[in-house]
N, CA and C atoms of all chains as a GROMACS GRO file, in nm:
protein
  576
    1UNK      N    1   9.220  11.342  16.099
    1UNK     CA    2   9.271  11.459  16.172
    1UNK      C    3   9.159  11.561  16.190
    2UNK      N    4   9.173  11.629  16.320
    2UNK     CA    5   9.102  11.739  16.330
    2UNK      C    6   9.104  11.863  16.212
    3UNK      N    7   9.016  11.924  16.139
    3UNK     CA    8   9.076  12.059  16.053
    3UNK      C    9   8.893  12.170  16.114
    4UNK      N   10   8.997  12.259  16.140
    4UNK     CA   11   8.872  12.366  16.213
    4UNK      C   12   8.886  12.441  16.109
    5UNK      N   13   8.752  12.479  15.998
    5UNK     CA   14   8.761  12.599  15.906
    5UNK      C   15   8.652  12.675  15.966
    6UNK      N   16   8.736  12.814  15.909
    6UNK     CA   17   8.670  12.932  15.979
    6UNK      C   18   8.656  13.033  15.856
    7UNK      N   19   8.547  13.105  15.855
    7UNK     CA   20   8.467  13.173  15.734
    7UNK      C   21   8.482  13.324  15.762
    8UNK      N   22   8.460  13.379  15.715
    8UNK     CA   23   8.398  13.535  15.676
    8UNK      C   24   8.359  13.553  15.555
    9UNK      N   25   8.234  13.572  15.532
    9UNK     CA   26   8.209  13.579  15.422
    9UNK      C   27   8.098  13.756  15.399
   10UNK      N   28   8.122  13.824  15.297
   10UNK     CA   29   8.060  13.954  15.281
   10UNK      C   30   7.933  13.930  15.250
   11UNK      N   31   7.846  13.960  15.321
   11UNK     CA   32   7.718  14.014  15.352
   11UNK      C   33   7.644  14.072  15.264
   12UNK      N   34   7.697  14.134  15.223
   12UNK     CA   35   7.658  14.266  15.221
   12UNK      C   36   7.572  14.298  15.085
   13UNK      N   37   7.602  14.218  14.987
   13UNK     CA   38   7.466  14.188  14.864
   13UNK      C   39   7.379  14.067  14.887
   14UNK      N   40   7.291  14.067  14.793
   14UNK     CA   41   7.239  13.880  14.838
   14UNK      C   42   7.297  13.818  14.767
   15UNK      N   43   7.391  13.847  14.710
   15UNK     CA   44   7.506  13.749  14.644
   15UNK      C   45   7.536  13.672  14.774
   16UNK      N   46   7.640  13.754  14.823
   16UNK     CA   47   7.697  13.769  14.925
   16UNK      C   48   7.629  13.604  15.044
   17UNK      N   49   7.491  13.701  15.062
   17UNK     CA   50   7.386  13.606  15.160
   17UNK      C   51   7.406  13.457  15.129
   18UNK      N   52   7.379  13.470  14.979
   18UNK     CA   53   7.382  13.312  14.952
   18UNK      C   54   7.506  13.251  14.906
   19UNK      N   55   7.605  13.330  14.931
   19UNK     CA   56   7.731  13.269  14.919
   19UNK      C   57   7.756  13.200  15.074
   20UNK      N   58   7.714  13.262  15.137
   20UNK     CA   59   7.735  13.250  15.336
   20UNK      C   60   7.650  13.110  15.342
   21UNK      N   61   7.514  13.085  15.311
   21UNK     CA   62   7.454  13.000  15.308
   21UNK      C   63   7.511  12.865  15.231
   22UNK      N   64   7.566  12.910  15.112
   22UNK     CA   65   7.623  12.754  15.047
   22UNK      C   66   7.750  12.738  15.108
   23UNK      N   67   7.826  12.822  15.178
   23UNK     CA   68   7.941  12.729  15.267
   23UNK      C   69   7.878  12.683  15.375
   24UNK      N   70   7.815  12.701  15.472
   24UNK     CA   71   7.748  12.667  15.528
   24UNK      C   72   7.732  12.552  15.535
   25UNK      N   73   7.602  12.534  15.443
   25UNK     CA   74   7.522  12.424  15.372
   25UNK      C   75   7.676  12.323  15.358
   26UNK      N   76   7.754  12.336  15.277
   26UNK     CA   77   7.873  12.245  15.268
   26UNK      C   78   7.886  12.158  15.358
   27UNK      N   79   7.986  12.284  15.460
   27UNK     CA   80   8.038  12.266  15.600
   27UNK      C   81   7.979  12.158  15.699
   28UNK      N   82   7.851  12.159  15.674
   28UNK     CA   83   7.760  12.069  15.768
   28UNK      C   84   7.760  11.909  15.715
   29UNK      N   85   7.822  11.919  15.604
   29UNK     CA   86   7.867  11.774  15.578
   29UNK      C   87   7.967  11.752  15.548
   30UNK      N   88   8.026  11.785  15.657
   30UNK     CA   89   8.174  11.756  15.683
   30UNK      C   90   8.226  11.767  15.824
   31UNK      N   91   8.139  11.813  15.880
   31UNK     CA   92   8.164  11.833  16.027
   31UNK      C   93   8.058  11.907  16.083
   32UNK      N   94   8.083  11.931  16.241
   32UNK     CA   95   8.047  11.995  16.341
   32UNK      C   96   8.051  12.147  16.340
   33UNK      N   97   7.930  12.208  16.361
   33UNK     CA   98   7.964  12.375  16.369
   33UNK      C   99   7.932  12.385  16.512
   34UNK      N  100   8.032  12.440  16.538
   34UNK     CA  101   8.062  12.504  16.687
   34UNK      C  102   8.044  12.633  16.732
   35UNK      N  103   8.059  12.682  16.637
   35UNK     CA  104   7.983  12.839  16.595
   35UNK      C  105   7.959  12.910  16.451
   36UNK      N  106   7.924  13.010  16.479
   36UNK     CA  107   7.806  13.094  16.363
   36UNK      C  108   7.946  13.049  16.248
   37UNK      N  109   8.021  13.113  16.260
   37UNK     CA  110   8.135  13.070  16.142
   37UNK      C  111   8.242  12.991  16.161
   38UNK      N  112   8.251  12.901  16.236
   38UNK     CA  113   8.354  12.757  16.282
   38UNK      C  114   8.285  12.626  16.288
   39UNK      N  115   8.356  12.546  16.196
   39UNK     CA  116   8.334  12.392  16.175
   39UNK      C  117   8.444  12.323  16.224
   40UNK      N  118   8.411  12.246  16.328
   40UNK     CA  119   8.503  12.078  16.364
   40UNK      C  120   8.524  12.010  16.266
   41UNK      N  121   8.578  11.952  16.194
   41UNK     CA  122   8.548  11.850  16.088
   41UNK      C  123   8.708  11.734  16.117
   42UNK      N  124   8.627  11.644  16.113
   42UNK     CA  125   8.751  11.503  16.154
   42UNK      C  126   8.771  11.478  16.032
   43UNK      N  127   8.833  11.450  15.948
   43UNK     CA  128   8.875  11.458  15.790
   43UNK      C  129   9.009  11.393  15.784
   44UNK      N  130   8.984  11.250  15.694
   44UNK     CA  131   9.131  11.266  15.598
   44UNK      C  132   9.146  11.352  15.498
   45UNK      N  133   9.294  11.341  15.440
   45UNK     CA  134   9.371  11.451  15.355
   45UNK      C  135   9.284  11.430  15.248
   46UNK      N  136   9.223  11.339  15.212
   46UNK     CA  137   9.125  11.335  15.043
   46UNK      C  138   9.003  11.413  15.089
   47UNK      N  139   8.912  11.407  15.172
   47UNK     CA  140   8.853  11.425  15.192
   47UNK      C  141   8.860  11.604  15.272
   48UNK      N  142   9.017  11.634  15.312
   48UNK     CA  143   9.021  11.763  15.358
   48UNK      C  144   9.036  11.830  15.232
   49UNK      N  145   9.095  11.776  15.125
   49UNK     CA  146   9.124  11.811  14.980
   49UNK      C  147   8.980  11.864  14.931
   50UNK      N  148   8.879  11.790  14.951
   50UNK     CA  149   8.802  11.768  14.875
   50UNK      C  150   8.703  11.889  14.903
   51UNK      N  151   8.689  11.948  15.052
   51UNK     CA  152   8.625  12.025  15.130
   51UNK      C  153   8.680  12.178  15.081
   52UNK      N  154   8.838  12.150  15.039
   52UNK     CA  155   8.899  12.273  15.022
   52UNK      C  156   8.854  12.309  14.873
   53UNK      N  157   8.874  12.243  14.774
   53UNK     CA  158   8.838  12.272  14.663
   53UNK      C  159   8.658  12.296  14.656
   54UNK      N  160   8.571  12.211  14.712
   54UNK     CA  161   8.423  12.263  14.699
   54UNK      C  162   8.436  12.404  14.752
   55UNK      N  163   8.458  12.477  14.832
   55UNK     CA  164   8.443  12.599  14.925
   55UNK      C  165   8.522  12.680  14.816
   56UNK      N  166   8.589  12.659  14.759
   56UNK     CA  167   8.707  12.752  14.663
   56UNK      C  168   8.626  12.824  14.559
   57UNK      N  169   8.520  12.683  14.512
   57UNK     CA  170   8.460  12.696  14.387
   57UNK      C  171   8.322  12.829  14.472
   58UNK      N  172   8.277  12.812  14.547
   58UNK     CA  173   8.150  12.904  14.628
   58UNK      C  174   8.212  13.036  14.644
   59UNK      N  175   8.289  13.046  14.698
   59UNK     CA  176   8.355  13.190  14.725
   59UNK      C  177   8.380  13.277  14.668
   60UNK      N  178   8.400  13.365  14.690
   60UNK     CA  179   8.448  13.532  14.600
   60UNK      C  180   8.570  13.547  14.678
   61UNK      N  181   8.640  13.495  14.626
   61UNK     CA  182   8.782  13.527  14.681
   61UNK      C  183   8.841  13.647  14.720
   62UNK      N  184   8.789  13.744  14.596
   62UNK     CA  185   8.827  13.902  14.654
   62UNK      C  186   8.746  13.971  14.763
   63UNK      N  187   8.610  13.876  14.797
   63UNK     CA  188   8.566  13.941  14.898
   63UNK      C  189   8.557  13.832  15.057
   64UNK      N  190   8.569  13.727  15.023
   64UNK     CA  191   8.506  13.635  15.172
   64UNK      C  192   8.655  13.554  15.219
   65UNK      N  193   8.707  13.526  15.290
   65UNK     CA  194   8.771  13.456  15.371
   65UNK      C  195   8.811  13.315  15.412
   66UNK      N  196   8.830  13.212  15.404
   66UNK     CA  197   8.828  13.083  15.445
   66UNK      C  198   8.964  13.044  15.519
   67UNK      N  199   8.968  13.006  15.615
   67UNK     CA  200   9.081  12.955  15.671
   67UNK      C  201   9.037  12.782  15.734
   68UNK      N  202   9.188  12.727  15.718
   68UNK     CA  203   9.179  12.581  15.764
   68UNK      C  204   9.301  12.625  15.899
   69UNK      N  205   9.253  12.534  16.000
   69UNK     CA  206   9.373  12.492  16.076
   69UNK      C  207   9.364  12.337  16.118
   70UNK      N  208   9.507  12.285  16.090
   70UNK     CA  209   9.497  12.141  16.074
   70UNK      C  210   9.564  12.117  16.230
   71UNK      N  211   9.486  12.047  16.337
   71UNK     CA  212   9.487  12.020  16.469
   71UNK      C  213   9.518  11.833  16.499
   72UNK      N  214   9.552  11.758  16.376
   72UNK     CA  215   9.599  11.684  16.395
   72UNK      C  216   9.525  11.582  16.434
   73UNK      N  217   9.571  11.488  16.528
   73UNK     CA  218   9.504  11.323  16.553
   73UNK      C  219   9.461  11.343  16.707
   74UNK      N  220   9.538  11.384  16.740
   74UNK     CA  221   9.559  11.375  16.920
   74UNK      C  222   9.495  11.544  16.947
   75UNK      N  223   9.335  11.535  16.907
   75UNK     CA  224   9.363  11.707  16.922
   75UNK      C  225   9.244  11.732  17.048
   76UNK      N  226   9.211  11.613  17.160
   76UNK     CA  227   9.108  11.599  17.257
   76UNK      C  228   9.158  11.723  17.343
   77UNK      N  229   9.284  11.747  17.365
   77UNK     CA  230   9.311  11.806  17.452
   77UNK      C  231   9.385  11.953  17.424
   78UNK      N  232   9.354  12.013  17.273
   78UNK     CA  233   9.375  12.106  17.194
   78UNK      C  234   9.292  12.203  17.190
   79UNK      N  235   9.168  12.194  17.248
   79UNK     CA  236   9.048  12.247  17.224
   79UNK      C  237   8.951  12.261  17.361
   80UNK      N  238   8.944  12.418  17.400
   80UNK     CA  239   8.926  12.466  17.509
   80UNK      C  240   8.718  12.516  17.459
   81UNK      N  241   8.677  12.533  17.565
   81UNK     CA  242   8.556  12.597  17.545
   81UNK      C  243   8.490  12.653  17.709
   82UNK      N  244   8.431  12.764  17.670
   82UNK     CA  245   8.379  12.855  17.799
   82UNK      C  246   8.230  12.888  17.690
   83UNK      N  247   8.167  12.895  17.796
   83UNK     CA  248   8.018  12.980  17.775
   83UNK      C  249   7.910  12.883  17.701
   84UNK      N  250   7.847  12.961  17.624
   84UNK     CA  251   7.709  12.884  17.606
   84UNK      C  252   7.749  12.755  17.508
   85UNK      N  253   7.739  12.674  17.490
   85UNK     CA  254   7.692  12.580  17.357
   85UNK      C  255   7.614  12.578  17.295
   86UNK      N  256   7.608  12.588  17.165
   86UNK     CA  257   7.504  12.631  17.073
   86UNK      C  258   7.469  12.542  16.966
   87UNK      N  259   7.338  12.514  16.899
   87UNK     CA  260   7.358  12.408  16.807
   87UNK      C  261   7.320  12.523  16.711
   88UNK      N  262   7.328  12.525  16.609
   88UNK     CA  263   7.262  12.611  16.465
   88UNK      C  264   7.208  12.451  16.357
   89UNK      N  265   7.118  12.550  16.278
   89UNK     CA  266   7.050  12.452  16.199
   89UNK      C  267   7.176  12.497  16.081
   90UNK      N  268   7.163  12.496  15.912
   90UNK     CA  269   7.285  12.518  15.808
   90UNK      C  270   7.221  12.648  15.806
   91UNK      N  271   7.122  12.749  15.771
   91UNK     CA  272   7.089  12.856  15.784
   91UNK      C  273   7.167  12.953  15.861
   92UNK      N  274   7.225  12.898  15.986
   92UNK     CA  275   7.321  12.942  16.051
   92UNK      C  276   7.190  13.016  16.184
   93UNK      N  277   7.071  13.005  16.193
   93UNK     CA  278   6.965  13.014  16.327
   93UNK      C  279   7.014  12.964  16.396
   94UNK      N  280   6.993  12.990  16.567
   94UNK     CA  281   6.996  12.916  16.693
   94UNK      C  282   6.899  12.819  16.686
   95UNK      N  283   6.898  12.717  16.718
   95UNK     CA  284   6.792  12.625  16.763
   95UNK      C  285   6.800  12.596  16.884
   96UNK      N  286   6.693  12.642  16.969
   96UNK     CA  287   6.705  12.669  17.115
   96UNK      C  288   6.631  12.544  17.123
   97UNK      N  289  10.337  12.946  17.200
   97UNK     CA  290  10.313  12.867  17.127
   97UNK      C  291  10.144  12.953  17.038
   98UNK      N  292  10.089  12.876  16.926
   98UNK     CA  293  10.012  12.897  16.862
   98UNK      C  294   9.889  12.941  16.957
   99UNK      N  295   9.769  13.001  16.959
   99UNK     CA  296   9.670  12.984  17.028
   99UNK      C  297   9.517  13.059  16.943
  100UNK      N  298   9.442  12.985  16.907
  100UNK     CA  299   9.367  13.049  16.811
  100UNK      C  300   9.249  13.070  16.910
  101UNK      N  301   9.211  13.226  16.915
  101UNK     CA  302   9.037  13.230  17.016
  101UNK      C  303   8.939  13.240  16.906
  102UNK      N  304   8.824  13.211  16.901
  102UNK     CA  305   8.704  13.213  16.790
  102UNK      C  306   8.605  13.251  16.940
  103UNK      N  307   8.526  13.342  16.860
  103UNK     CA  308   8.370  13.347  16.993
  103UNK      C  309   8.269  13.402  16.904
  104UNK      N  310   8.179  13.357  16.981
  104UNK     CA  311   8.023  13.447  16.906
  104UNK      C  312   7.981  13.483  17.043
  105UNK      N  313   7.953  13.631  17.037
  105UNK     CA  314   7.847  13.677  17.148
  105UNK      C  315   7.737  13.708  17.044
  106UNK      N  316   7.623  13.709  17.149
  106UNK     CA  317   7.515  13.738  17.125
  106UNK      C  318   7.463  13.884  17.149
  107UNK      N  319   7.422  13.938  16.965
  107UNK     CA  320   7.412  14.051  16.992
  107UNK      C  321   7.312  14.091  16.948
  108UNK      N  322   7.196  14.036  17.040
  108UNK     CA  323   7.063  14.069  17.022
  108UNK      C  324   7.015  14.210  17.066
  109UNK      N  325   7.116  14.253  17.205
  109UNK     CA  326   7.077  14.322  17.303
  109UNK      C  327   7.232  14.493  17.298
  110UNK      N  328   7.135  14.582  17.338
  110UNK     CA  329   7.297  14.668  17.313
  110UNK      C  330   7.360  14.596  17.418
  111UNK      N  331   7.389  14.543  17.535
  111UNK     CA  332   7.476  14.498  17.636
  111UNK      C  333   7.541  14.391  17.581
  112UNK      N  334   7.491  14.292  17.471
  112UNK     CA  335   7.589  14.154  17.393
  112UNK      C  336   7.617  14.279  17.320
  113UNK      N  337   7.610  14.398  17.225
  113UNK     CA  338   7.689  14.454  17.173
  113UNK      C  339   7.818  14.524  17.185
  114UNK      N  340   7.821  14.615  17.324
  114UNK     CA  341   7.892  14.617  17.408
  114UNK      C  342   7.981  14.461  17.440
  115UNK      N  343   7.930  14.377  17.475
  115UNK     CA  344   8.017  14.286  17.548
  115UNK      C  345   8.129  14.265  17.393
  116UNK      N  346   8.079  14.229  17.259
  116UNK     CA  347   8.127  14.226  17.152
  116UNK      C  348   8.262  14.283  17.145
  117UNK      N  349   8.247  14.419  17.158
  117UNK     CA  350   8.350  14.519  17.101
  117UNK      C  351   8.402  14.512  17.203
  118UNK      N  352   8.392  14.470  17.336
  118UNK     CA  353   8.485  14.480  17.466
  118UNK      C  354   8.602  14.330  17.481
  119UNK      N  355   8.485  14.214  17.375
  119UNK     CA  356   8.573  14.081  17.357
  119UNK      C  357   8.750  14.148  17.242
  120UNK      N  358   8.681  14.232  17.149
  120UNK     CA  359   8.758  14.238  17.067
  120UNK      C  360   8.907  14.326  17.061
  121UNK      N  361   8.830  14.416  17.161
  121UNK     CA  362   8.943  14.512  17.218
  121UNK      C  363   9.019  14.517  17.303
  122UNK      N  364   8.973  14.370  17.356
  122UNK     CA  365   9.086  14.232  17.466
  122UNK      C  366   9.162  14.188  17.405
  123UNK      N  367   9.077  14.079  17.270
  123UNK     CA  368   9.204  14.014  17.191
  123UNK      C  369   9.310  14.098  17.100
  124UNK      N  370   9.266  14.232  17.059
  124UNK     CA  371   9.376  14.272  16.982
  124UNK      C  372   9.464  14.293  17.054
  125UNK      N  373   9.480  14.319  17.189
  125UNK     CA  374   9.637  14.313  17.290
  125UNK      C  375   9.714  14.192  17.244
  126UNK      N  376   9.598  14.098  17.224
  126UNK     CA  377   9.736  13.936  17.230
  126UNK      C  378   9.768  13.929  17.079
  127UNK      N  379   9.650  13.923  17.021
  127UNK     CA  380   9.697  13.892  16.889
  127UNK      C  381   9.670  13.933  16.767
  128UNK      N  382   9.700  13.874  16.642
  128UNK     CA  383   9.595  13.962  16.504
  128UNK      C  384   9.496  13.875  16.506
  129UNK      N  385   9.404  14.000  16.455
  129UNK     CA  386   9.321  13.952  16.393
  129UNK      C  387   9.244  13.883  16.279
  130UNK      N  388   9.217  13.772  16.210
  130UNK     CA  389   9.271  13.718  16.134
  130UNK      C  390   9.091  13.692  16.021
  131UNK      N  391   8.975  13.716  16.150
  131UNK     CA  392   8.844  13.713  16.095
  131UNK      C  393   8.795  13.808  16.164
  132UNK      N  394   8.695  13.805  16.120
  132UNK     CA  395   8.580  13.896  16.239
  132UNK      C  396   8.580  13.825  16.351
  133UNK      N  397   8.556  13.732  16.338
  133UNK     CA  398   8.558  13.644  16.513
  133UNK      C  399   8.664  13.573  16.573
  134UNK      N  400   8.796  13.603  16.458
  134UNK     CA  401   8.927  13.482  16.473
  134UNK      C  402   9.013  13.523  16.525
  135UNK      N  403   9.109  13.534  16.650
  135UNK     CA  404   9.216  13.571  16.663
  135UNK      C  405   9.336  13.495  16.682
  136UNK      N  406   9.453  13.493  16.625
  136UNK     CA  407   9.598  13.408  16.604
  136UNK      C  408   9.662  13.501  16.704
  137UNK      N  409   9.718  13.431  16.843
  137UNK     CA  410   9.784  13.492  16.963
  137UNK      C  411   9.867  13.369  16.959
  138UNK      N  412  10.015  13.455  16.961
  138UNK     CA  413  10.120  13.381  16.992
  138UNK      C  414  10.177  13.409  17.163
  139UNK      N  415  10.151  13.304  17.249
  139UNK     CA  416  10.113  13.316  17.342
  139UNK      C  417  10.176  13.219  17.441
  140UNK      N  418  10.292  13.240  17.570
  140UNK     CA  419  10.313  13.133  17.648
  140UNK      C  420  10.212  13.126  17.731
  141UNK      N  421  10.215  13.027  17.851
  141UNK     CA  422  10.132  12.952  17.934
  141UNK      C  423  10.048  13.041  18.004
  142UNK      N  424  10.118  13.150  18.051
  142UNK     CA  425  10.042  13.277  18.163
  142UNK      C  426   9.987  13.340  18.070
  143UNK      N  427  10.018  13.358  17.963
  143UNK     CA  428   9.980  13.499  17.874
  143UNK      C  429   9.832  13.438  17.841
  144UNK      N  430   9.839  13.314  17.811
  144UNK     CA  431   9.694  13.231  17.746
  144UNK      C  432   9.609  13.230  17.860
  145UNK      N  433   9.640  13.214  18.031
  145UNK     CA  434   9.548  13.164  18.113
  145UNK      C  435   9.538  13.390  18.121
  146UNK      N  436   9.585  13.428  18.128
  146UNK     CA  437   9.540  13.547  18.151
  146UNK      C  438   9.428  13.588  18.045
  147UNK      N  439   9.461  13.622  17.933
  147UNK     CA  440   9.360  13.632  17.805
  147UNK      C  441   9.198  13.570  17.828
  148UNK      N  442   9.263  13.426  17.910
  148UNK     CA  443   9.060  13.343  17.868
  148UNK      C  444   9.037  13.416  18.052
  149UNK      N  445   9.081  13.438  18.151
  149UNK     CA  446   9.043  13.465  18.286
  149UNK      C  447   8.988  13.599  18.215
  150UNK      N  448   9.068  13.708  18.147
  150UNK     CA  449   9.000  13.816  18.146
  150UNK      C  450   8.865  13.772  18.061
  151UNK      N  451   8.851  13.717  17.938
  151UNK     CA  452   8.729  13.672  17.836
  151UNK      C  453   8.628  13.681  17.953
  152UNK      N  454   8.642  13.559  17.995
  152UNK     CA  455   8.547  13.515  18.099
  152UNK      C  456   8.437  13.603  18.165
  153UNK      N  457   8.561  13.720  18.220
  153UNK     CA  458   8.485  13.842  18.294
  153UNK      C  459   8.381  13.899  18.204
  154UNK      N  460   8.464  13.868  18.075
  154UNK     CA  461   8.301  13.958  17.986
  154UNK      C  462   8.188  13.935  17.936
  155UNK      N  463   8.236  13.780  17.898
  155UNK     CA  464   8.119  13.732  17.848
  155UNK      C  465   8.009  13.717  17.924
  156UNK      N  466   7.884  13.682  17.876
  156UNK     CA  467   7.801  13.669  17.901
  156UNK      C  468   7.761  13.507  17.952
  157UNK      N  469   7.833  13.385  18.026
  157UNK     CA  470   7.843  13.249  17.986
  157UNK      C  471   7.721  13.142  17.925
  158UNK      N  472   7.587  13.248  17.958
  158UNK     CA  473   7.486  13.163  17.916
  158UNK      C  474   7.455  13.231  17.732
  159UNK      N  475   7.526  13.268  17.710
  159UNK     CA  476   7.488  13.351  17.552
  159UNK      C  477   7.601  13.380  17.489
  160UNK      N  478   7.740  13.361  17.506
  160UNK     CA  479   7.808  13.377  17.454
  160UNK      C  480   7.934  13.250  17.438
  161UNK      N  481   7.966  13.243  17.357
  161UNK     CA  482   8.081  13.096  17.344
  161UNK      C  483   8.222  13.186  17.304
  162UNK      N  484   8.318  13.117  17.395
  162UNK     CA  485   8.448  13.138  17.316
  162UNK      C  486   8.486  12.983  17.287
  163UNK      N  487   8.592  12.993  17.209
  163UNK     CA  488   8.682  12.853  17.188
  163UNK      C  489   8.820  12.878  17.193
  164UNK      N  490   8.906  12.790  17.236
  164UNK     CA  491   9.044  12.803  17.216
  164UNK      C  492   9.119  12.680  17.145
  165UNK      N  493   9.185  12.701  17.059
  165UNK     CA  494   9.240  12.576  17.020
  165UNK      C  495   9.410  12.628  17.020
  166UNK      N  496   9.478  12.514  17.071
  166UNK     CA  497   9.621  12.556  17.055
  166UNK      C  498   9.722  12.441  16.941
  167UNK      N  499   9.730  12.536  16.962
  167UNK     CA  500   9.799  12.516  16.765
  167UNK      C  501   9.986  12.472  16.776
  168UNK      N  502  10.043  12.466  16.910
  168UNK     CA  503  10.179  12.458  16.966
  168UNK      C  504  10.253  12.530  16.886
  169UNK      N  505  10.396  12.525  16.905
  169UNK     CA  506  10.480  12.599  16.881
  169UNK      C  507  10.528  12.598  16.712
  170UNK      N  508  10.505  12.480  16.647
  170UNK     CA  509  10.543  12.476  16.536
  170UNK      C  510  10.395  12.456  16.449
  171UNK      N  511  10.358  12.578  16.444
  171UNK     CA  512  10.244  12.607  16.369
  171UNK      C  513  10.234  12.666  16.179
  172UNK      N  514  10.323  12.634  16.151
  172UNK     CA  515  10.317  12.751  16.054
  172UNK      C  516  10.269  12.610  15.916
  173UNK      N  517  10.303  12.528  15.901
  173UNK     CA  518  10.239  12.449  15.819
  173UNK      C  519  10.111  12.369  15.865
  174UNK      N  520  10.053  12.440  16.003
  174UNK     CA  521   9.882  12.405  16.047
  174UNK      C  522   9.832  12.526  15.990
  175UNK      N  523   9.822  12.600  15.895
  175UNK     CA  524   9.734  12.708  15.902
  175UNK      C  525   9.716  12.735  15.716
  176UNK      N  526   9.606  12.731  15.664
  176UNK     CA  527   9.584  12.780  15.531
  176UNK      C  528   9.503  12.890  15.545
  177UNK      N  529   9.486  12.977  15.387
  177UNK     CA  530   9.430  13.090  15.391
  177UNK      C  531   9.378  13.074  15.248
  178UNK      N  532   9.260  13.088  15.196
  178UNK     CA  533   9.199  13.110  15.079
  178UNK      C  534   9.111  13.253  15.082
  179UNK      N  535   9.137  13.303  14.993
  179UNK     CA  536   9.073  13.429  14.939
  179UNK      C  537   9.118  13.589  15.043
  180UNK      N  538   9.020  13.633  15.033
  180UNK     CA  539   9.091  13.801  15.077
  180UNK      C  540   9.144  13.788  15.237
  181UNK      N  541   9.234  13.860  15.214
  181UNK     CA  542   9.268  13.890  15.357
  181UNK      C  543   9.256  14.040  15.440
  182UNK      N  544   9.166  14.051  15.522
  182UNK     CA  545   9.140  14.183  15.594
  182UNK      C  546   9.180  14.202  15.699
  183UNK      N  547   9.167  14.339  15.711
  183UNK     CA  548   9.263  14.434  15.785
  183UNK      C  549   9.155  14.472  15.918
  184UNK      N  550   9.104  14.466  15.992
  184UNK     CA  551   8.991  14.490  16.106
  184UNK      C  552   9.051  14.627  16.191
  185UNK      N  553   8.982  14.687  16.236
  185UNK     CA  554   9.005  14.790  16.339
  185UNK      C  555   8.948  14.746  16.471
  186UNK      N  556   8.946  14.751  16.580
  186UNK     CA  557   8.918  14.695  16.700
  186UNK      C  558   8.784  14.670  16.677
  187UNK      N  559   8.701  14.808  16.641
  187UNK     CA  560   8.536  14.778  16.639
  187UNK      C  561   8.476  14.659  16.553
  188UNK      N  562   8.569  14.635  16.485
  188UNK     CA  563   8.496  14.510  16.373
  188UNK      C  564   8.487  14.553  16.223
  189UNK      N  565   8.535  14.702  16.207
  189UNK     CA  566   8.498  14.809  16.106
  189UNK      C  567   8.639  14.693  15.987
  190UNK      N  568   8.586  14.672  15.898
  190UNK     CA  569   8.680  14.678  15.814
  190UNK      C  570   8.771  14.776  15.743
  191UNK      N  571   8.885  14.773  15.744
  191UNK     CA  572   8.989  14.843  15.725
  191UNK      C  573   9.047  14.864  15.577
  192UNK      N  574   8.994  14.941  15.469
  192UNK     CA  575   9.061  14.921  15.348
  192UNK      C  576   9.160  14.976  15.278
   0.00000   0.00000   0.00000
């Protein structure tokens, strides 16, 4: 199944920085980033399990964000896009 | 039905900054805000093609990405949430 997780993570110490960087870093092996803070990831349930609990353990719960949305099997035609396409390296840089 | 927008503009320039706060002060008409870049719009067929026709006008298409994913009508067991949940003001200002 499709599962799109989406981040916010606080900035704002270098805690923070390298907390942004190790989801990141995760995320990229598990899927597609589509943007600065959204991952594609095609995932079974063990393996969506498995994504949820690594990211749980990285986070500051009282400060950063994580959301899943589970888009299912049939999700080709679920998923709209306008404007640029972007690749990022896990750093979260453009690579032009 | 469900309709989730995610975008990154590019805000290298004050005009992607501007375009930013002009994306955001679009989507809070449709929906909450759910990240810095996430918005959850519960949304029929016109309401959704209106929302991405207006996007469109703002973005920038060679520097800026939106996404849409629709999430249909029975959404409420597609959606998880781990760690804090924030409150945004149109500008992006966190709300405490």
């Amino acid at each position: 199944m499709l599962v799109l997780i989406t981040y916010d993570v606080n900035t704002e110490t270098a805690l923070g920085k390298k907390r942004l960087r190790k989801v990141a870093k995760l995320c990229v092996n598990y899927g597609q980033r589509v943007q600065n803070s959204v991952f594609e990831c095609v995932l079974d349930a063990a393996k969506c399990r498995e994504v949820k609990h690594k990211l749980e353990q990285i986070i500051d719960k009282d400060k950063d964000s994580l959301r899943f949305y589970y888009l299912g099997n049939n999700y080709k035609n679920k998923v709209d896009h306008i404007g640029a396409k972007q690749s990022f390296d896990v750093e979260g840089t453009l690579i032009v």
